[in-house]
PQR file with spaces between the fields and no chain letter, atoms N, CA, C, O and H, PARSE charges and radii, in Angstrom:
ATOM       1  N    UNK     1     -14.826  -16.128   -2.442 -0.4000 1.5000
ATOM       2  CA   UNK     1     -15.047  -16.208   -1.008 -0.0000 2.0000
ATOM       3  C    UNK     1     -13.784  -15.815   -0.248  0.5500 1.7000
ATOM       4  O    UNK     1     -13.755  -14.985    0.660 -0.5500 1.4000
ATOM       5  N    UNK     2     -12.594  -16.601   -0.786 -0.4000 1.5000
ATOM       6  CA   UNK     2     -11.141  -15.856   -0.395 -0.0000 2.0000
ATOM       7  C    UNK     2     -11.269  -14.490   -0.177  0.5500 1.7000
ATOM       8  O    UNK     2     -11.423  -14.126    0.988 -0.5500 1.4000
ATOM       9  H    UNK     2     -12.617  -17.276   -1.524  0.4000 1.0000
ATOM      10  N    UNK     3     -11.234  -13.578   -1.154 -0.4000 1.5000
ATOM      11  CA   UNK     3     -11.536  -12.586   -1.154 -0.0000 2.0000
ATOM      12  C    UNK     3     -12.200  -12.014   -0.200  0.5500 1.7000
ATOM      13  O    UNK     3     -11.699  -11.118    0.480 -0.5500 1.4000
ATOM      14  H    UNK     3     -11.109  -13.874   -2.101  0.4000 1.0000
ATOM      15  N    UNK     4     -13.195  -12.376   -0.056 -0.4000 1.5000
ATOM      16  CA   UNK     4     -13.892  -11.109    0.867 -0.0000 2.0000
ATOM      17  C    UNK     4     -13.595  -11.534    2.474  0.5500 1.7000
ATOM      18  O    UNK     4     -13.768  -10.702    3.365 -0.5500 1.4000
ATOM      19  H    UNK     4     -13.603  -13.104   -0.608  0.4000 1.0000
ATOM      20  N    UNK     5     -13.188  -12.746    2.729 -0.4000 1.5000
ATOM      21  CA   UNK     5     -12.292  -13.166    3.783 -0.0000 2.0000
ATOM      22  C    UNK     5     -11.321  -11.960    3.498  0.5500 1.7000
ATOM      23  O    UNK     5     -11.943  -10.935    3.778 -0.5500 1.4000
ATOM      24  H    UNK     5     -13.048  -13.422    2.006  0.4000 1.0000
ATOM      25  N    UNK     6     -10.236  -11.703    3.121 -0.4000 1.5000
ATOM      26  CA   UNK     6      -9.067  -11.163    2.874 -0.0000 2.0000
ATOM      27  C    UNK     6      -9.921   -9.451    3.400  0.5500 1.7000
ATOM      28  O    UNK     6      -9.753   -8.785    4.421 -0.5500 1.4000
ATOM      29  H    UNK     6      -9.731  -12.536    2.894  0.4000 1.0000
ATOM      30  N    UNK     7     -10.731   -9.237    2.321 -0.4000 1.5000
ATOM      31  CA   UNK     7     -10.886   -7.566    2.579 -0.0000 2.0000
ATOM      32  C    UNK     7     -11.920   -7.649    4.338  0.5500 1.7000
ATOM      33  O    UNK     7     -12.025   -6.596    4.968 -0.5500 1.4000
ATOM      34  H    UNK     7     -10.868   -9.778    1.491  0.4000 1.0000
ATOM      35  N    UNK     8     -12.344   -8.504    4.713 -0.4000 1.5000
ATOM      36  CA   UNK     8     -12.728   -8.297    5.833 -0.0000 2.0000
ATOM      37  C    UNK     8     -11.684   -8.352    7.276  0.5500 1.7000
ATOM      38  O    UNK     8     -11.704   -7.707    8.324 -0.5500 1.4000
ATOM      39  H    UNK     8     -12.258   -9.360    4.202  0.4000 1.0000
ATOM      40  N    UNK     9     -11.041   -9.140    6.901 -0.4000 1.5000
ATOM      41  CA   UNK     9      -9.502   -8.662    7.574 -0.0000 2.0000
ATOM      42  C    UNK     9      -9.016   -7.709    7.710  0.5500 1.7000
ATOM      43  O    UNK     9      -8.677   -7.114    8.732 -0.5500 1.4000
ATOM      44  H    UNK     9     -11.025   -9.664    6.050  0.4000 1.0000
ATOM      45  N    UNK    10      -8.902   -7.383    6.292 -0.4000 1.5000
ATOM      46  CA   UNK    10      -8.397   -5.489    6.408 -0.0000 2.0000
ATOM      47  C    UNK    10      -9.201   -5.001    6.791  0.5500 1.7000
ATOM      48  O    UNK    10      -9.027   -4.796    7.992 -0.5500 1.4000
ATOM      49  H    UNK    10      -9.177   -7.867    5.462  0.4000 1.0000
ATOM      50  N    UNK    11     -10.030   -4.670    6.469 -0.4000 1.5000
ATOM      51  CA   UNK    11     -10.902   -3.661    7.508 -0.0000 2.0000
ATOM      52  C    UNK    11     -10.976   -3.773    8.869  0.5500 1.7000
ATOM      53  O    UNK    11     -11.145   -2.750    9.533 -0.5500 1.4000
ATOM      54  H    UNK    11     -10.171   -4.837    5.493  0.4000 1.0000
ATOM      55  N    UNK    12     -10.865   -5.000    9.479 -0.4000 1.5000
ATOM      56  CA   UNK    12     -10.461   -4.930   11.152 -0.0000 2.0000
ATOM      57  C    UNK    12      -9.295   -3.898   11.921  0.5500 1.7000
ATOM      58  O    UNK    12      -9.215   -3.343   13.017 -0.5500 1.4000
ATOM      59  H    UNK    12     -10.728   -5.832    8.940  0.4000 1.0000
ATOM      60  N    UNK    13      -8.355   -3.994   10.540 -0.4000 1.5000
ATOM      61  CA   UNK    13      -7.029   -3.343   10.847 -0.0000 2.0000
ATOM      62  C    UNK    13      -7.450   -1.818   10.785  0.5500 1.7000
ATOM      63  O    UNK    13      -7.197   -0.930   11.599 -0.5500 1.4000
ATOM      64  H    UNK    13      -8.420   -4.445    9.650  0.4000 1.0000
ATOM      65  N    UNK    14      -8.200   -1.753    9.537 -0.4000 1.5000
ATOM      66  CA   UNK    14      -8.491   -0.068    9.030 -0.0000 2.0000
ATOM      67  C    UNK    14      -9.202    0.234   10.841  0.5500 1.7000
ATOM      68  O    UNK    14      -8.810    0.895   11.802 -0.5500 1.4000
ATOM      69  H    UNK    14      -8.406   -2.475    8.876  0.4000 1.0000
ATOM      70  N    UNK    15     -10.484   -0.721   10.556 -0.4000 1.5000
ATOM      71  CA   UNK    15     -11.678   -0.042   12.120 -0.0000 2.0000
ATOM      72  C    UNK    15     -10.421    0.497   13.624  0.5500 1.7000
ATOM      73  O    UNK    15     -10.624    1.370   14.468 -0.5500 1.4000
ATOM      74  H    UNK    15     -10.802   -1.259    9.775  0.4000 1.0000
ATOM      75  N    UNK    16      -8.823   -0.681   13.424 -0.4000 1.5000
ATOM      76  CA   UNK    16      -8.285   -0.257   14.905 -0.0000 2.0000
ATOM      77  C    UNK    16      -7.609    1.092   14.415  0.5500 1.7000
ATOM      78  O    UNK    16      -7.490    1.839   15.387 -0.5500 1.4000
ATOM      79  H    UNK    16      -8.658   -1.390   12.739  0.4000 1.0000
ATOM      80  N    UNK    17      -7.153    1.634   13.321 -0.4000 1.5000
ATOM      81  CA   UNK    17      -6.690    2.494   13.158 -0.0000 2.0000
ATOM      82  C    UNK    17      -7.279    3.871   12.487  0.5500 1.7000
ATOM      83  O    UNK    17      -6.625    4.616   11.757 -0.5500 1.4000
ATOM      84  H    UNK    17      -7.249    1.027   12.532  0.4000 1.0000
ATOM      85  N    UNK    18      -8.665    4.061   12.886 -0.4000 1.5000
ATOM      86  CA   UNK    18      -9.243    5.427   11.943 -0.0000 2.0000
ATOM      87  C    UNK    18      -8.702    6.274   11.770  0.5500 1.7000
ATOM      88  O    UNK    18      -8.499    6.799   10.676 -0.5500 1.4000
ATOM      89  H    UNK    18      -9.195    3.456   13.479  0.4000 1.0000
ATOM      90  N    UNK    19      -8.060    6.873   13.568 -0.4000 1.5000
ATOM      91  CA   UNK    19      -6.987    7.947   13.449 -0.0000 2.0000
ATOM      92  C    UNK    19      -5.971    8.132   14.025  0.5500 1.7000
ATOM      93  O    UNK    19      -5.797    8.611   15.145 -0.5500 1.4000
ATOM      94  H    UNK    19      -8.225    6.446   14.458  0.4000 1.0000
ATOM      95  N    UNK    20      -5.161    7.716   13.200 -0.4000 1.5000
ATOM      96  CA   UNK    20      -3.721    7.140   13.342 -0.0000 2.0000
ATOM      97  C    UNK    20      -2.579    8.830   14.153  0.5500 1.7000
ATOM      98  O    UNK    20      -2.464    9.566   13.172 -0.5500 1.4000
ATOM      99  H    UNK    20      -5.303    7.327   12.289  0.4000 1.0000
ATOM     100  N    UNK    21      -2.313    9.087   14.596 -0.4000 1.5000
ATOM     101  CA   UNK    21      -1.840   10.479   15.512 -0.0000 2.0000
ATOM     102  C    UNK    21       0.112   10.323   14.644  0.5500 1.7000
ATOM     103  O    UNK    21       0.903   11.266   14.648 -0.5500 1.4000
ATOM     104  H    UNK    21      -2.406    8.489   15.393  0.4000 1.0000
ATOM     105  N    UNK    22       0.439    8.834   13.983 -0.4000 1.5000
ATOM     106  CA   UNK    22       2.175    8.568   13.992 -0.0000 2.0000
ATOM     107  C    UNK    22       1.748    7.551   13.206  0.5500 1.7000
ATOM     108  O    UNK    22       0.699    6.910   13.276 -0.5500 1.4000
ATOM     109  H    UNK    22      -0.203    8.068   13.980  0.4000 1.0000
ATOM     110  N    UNK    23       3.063    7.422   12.113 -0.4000 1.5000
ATOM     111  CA   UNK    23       3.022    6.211   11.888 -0.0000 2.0000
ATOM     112  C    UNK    23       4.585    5.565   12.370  0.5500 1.7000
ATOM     113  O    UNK    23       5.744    5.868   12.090 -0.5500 1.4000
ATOM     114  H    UNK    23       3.914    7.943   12.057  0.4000 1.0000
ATOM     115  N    UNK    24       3.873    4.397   13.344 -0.4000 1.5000
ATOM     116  CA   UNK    24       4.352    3.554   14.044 -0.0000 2.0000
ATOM     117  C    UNK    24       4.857    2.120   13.275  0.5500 1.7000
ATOM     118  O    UNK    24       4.110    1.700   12.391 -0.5500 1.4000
ATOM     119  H    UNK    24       2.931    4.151   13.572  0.4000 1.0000
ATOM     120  N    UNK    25       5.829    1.518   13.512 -0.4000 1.5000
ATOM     121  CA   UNK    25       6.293    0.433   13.431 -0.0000 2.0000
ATOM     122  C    UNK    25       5.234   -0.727   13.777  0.5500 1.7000
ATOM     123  O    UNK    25       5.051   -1.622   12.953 -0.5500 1.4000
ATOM     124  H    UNK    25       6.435    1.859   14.230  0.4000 1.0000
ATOM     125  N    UNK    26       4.787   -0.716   14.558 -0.4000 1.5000
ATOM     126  CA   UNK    26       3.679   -1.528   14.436 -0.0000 2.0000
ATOM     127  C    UNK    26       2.532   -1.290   13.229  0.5500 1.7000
ATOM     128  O    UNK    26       2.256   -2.119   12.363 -0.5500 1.4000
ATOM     129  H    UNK    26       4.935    0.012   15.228  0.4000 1.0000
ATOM     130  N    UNK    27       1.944    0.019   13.378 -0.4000 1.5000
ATOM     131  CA   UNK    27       0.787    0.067   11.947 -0.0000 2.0000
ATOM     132  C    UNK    27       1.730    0.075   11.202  0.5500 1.7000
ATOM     133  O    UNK    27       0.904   -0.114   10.308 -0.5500 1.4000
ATOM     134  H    UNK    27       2.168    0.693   14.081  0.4000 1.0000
ATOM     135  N    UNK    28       2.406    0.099   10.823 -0.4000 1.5000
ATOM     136  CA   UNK    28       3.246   -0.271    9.238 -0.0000 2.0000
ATOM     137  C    UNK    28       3.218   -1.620    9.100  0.5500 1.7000
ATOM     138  O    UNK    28       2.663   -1.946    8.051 -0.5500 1.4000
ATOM     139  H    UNK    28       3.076    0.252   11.548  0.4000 1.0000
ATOM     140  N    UNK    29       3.537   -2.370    9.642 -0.4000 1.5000
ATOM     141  CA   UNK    29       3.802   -4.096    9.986 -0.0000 2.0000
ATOM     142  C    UNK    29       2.215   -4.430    9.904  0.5500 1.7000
ATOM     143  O    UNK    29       2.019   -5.191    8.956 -0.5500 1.4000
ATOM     144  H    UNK    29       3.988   -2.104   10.494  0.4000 1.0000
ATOM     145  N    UNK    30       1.380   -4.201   10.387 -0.4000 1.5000
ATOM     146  CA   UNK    30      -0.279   -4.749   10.330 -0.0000 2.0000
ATOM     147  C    UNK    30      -0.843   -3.914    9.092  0.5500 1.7000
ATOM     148  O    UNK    30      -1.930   -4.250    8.622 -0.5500 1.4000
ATOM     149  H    UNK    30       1.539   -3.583   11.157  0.4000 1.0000
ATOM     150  N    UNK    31      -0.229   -2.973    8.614 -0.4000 1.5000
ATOM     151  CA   UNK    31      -0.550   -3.030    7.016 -0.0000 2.0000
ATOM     152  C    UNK    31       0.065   -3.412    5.819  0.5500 1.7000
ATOM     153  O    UNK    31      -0.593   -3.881    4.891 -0.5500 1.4000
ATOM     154  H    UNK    31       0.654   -2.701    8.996  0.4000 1.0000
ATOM     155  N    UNK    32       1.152   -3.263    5.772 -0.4000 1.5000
ATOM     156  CA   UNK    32       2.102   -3.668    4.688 -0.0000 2.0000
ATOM     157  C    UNK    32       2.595   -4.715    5.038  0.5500 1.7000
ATOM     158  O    UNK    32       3.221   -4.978    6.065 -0.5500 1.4000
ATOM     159  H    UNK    32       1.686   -2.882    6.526  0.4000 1.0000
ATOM     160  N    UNK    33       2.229   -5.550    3.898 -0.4000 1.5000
ATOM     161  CA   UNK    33       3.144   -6.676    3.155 -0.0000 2.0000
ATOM     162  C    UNK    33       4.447   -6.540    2.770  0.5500 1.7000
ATOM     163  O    UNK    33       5.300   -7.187    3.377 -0.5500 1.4000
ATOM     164  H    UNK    33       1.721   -5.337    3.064  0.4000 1.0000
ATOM     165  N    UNK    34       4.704   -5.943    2.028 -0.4000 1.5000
ATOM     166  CA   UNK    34       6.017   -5.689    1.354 -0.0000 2.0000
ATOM     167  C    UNK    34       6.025   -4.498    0.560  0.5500 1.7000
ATOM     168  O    UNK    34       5.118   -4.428   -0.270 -0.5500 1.4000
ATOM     169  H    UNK    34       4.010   -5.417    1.535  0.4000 1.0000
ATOM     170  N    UNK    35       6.776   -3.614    0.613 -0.4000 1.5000
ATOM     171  CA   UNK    35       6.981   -2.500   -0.597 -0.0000 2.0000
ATOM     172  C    UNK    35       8.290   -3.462   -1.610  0.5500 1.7000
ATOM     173  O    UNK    35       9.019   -4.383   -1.239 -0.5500 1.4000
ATOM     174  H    UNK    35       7.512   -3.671    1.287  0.4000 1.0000
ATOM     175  N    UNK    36       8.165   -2.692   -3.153 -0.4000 1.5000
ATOM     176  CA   UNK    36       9.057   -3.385   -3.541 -0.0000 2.0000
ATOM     177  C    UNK    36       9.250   -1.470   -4.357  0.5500 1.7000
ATOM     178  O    UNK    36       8.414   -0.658   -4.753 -0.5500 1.4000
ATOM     179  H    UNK    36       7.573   -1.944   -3.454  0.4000 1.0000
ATOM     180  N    UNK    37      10.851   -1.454   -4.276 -0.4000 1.5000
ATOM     181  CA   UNK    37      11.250   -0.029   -5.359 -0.0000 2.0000
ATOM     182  C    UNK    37      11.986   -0.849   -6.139  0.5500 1.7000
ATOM     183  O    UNK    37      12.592   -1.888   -5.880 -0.5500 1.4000
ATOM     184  H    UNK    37      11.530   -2.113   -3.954  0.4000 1.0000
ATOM     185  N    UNK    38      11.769    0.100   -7.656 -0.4000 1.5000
ATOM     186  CA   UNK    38      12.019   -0.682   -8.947 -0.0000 2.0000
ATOM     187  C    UNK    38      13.468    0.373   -9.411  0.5500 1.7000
ATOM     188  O    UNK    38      13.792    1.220   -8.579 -0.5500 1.4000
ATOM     189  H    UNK    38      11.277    0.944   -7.866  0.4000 1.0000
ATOM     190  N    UNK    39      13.684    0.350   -9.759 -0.4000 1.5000
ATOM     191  CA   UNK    39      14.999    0.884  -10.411 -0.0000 2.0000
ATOM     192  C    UNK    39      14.162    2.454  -11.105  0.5500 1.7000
ATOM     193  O    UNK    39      13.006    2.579  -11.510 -0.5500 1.4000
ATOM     194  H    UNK    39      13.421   -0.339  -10.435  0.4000 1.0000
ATOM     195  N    UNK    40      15.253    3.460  -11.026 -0.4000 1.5000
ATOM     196  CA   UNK    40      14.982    4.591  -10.989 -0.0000 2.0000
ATOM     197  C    UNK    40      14.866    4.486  -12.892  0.5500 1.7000
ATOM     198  O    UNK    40      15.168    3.422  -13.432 -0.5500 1.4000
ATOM     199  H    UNK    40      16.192    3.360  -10.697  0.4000 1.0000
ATOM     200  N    UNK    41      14.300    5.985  -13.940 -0.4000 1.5000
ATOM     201  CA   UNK    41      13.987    5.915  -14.590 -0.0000 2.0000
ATOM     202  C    UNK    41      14.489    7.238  -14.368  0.5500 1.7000
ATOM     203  O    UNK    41      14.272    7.992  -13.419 -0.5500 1.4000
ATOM     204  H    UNK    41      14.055    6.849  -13.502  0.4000 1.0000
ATOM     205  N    UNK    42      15.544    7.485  -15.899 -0.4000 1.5000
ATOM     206  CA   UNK    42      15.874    8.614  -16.411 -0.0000 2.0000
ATOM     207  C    UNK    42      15.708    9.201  -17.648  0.5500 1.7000
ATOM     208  O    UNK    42      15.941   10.374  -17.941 -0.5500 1.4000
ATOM     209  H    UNK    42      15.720    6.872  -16.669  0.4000 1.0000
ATOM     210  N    UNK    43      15.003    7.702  -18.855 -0.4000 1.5000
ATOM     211  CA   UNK    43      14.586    8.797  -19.706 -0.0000 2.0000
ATOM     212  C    UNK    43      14.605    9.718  -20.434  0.5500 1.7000
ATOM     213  O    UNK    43      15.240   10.154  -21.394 -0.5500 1.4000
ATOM     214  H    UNK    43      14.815    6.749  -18.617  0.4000 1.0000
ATOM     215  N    UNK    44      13.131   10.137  -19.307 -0.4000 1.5000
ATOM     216  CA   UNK    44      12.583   10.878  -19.877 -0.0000 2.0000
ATOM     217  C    UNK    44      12.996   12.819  -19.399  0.5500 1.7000
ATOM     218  O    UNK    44      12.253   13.775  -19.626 -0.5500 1.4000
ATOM     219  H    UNK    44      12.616    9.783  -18.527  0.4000 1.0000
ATOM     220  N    UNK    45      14.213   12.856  -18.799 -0.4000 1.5000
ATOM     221  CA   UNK    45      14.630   13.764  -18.559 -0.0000 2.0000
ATOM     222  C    UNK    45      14.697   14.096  -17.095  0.5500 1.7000
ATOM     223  O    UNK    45      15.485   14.810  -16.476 -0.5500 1.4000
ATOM     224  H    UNK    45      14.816   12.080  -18.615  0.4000 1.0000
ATOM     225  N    UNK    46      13.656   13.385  -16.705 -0.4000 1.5000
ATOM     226  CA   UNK    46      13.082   13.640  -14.712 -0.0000 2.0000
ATOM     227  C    UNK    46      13.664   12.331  -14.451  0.5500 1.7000
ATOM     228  O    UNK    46      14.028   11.498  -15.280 -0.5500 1.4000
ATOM     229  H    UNK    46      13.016   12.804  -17.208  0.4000 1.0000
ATOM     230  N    UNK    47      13.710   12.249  -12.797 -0.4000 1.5000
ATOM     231  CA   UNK    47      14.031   10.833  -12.649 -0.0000 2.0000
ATOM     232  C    UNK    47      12.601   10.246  -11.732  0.5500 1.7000
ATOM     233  O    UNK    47      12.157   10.636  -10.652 -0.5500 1.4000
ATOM     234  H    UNK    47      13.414   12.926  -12.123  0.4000 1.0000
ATOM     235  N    UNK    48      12.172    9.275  -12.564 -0.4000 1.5000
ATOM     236  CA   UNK    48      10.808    8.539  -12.002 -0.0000 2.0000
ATOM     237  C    UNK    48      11.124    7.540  -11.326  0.5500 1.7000
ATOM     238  O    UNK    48      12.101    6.950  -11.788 -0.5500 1.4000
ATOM     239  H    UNK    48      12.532    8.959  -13.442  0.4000 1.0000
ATOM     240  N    UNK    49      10.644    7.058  -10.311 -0.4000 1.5000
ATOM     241  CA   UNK    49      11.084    5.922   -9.152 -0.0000 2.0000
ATOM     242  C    UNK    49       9.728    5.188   -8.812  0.5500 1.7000
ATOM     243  O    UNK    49       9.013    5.674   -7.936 -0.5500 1.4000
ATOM     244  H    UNK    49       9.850    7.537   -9.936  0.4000 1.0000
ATOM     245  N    UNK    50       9.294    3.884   -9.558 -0.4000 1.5000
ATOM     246  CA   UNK    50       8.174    3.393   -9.244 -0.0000 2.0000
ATOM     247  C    UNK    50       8.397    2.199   -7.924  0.5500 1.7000
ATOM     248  O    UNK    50       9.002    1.130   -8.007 -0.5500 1.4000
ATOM     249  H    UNK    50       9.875    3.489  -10.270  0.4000 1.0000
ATOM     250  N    UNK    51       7.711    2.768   -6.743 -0.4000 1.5000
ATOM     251  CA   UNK    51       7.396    1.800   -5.510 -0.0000 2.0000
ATOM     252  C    UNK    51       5.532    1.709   -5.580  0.5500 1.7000
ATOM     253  O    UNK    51       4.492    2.318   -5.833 -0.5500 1.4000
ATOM     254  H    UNK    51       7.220    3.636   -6.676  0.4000 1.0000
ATOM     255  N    UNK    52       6.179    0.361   -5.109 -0.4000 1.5000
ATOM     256  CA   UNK    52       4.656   -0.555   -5.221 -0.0000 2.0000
ATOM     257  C    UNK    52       4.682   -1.048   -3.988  0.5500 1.7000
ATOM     258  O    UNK    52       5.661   -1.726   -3.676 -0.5500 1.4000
ATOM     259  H    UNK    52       7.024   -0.133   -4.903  0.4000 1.0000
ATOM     260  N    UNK    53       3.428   -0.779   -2.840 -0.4000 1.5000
ATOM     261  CA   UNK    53       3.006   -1.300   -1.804 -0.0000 2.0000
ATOM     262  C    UNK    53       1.888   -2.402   -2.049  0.5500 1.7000
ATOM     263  O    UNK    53       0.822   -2.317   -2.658 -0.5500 1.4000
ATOM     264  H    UNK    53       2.632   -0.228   -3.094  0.4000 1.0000
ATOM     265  N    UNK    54       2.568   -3.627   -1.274 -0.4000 1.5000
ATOM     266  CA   UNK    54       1.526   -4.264   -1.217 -0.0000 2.0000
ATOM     267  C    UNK    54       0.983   -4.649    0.168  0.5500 1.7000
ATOM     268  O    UNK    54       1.589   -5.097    1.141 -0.5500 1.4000
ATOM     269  H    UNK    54       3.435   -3.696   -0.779  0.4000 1.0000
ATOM     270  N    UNK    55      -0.345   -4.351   -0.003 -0.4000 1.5000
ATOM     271  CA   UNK    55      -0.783   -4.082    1.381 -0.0000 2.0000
ATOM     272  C    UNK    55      -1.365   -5.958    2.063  0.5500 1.7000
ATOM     273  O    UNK    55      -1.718   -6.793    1.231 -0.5500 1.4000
ATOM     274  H    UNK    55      -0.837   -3.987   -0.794  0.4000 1.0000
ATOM     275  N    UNK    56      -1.357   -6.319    3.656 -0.4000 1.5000
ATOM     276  CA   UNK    56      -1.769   -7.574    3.897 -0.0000 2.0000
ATOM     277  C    UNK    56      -3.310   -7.724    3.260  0.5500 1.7000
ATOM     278  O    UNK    56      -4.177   -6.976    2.809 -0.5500 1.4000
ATOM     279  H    UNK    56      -1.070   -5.640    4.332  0.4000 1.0000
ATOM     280  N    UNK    57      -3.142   -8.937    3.463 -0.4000 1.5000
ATOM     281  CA   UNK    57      -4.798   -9.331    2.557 -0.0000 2.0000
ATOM     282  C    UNK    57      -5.532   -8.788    1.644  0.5500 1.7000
ATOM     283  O    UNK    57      -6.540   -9.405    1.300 -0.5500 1.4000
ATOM     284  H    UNK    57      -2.437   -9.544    3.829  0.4000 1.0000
ATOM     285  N    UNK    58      -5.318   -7.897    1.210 -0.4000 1.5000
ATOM     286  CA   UNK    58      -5.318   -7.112   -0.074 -0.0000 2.0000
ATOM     287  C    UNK    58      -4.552   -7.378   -1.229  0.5500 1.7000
ATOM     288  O    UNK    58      -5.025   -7.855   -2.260 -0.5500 1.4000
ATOM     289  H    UNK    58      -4.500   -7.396    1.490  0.4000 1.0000
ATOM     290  N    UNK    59      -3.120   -7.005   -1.023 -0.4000 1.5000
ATOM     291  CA   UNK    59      -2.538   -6.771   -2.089 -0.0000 2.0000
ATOM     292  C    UNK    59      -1.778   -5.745   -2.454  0.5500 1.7000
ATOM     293  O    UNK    59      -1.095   -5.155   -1.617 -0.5500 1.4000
ATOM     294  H    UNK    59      -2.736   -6.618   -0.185  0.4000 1.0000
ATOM     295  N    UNK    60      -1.793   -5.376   -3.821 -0.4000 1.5000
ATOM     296  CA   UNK    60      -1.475   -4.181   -4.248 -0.0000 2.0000
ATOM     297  C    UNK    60      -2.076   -3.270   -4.613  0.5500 1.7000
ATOM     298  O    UNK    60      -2.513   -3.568   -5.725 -0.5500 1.4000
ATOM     299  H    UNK    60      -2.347   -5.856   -4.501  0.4000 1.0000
ATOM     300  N    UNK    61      -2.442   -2.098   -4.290 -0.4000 1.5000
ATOM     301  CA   UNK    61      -3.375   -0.802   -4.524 -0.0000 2.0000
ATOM     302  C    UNK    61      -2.848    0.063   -5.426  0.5500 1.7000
ATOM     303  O    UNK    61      -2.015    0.855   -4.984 -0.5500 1.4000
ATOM     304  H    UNK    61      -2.087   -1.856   -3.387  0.4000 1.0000
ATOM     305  N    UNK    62      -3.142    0.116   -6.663 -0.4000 1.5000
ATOM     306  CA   UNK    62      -2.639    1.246   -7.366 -0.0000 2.0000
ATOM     307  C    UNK    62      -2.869    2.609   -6.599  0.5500 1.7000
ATOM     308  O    UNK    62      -3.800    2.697   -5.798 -0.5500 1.4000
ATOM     309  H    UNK    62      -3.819   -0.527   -7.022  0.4000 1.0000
ATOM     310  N    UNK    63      -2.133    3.533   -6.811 -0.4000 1.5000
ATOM     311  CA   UNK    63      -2.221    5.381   -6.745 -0.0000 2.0000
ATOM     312  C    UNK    63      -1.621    5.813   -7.935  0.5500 1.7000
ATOM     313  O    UNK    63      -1.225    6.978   -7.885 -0.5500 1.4000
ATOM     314  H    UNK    63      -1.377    3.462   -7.461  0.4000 1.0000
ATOM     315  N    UNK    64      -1.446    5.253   -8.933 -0.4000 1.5000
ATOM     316  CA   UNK    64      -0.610    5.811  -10.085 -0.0000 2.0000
ATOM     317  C    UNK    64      -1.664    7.272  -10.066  0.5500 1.7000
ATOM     318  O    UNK    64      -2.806    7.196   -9.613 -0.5500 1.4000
ATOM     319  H    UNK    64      -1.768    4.307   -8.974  0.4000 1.0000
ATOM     320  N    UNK    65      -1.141    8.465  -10.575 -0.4000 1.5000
ATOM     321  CA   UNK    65      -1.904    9.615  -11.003 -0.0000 2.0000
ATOM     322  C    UNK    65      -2.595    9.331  -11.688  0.5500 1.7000
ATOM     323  O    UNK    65      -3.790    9.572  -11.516 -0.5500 1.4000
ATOM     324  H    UNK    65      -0.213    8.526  -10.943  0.4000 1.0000
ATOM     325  N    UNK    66      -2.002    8.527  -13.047 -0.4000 1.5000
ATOM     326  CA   UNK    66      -3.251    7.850  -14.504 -0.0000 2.0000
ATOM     327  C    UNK    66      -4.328    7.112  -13.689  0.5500 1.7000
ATOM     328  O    UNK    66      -5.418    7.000  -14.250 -0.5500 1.4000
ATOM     329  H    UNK    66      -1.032    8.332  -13.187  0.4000 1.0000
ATOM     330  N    UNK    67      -4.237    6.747  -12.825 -0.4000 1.5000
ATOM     331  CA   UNK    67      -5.140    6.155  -12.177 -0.0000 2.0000
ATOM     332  C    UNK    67      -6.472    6.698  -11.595  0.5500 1.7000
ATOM     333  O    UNK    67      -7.588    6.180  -11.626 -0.5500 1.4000
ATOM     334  H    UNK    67      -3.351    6.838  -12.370  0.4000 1.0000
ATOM     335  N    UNK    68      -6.048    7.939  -11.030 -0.4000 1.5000
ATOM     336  CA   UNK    68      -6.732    8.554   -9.758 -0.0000 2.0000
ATOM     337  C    UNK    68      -7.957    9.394  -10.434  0.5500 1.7000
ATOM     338  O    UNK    68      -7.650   10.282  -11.230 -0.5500 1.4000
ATOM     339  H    UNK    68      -5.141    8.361  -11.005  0.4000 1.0000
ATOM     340  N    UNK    69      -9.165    9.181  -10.185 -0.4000 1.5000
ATOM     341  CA   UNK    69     -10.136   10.174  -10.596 -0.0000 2.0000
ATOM     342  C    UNK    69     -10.481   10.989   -9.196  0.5500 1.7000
ATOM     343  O    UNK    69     -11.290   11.917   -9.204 -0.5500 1.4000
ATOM     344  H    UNK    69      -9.415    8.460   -9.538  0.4000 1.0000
């Protein structure tokens, strides 16, 4: 029930912002929770830099590429 409390929240935020023209200091603040960047990764020859957004009442949303269909 939490839950869908939480994602119905967000979507109030999504409905005020369909089309966003800037991103503003304010829509950043009424979506994000916190970003966190992790320490860079050298490896594997490239340097990989994993940041994780976590968005309000949501959470965290993967976009990893392995992820994305």
């Amino acid at each position: 029930m939490a839950q869908a409390v939480n994602v119905r929240s967000f979507l109030k935020i999504v409905k005020k912002y369909t089309e966003p023209t800037a991103l503003t200091p304010q829509l950043l603040h009424e979506f994000v929770d916190k970003i966190v960047v992790h320490e860079a990764d050298k490896s594997s020859g490239h340097r990989i830099q994993r940041i994780d957004v976590h968005y309000n009442f949501i959470g965290e949303v993967d976009f990893s590429p392995e992820f994305r269909r």
